[in-house]
C-alpha positions in Angstrom: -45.5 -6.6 1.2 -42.8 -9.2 2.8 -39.7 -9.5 1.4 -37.2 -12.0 1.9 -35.1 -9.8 4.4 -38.0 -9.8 6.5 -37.2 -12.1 9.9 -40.6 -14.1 10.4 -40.6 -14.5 14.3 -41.1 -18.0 15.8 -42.9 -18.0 19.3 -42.5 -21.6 20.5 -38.9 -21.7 21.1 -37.4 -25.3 22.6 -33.7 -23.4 23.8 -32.5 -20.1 23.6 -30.7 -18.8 21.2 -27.4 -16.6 22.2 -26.4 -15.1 18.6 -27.1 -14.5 15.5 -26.5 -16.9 12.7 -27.3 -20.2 13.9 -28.9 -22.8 12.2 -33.2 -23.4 13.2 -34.5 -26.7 13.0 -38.3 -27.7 13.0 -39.9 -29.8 16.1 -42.7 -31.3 17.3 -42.9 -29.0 20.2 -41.2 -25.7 19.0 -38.1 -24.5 17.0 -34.9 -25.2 18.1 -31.0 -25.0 17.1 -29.4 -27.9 14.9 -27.4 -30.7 16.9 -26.2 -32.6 14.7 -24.8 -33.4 11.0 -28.4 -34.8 10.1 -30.6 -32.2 11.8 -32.4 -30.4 8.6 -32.1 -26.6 8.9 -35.0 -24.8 8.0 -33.6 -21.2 8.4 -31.5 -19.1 10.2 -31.3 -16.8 13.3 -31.6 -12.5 12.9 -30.6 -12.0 16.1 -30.6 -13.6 19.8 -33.7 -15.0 20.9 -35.7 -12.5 22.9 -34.9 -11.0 26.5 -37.0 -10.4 29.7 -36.9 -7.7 32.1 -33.8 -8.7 33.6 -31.6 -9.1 30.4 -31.5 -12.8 30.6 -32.4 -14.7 27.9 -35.9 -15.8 28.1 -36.2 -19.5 28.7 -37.6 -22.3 26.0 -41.5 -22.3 26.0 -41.6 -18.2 26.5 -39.2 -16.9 24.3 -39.1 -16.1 20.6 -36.5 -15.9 18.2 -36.7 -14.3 14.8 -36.0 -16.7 12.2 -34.9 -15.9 8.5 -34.9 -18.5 5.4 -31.7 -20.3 4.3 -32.6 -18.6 0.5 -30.0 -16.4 -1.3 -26.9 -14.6 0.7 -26.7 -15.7 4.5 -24.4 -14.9 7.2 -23.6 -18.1 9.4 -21.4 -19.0 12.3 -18.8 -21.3 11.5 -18.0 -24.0 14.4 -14.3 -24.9 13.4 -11.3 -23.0 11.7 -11.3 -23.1 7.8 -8.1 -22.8 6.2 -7.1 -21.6 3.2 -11.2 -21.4 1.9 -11.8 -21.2 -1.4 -15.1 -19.2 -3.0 -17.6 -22.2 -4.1 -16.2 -24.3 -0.9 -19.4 -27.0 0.0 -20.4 -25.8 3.8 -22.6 -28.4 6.2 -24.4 -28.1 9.2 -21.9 -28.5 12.1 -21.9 -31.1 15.1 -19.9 -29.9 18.2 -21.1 -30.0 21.7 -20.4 -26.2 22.5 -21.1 -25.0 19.0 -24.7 -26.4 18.0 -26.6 -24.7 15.4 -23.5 -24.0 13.4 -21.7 -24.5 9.8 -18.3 -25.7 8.6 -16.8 -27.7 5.5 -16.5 -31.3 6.9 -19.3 -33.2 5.0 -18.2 -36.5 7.3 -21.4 -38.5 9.0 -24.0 -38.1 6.4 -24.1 -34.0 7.3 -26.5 -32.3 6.0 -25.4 -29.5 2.8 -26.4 -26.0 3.4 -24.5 -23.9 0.7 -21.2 -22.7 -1.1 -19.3 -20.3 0.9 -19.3 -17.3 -1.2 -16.2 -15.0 0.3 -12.6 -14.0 0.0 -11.0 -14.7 3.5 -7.7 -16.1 3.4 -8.5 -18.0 7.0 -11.9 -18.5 8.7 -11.6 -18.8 12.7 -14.3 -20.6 14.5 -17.3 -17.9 15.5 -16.7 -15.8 12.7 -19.3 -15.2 10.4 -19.1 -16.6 6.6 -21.2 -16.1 3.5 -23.3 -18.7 2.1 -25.0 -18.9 -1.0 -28.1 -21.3 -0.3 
């Protein structure tokens, strides 16, 4: 039986995939992490995409990455700070050059709505990891 907690692992991967956390999006020619505010997430990462021998990341087109559904409580990586949060705060994919595939609260250039944050921090720091109810 598969239950919800159980990653489903995607094999064509179009770019690696360096944490956990980050937003997936579908494409033509493989999965690959959100770029920008419109980019419709269709789950999230378990874990870094996969490793060969030599520890590097294994590049786009051999790779996989296991890829869990944006259903329930998810952890996500927030691009920006996030002060003062408050539980039920709207979160949106993110759109920063360095920070692709991420989350934060600014809902600016159409972005696309992924959740309510769903914690107690006081302050969120960029790369932290938030709960989001989707």
């Amino acid at each position: 039986m598969v239950i919800k907690e159980d990653p489903r692992y995607a094999p064509d991967i179009q770019n690696t995939f360096a944490s956990r956390g980050l937003l997936v999006q579908y494409h033509g020619s493989g999965i690959k992490v959100t770029a920008a505010v419109t980019d419709t997430p269709i789950g999230y990462t378990a874990a870094e995409s996969s490793r060969g021998e030599d520890g590097n990341l294994e590049a786009a087109g051999t790779g996989t990455v296991a890829v869990l559904p944006l259903s329930g409580l998810c952890y996500l990586k927030v691009a920006n700070n996030i002060t003062a949060p408050k539980f039920g705060l709207s979160i949106y994919t993110a759109q920063t050059s360095d920070t692709d595939g991420t989350v934060d609260d600014d809902s600016s250039n159409s972005a696309v709505f992924v959740g309510y944050y769903c914690g107690d921090e006081s302050a969120i720091t960029a790369g932290d990891f938030i709960p989001v109810w989707c």
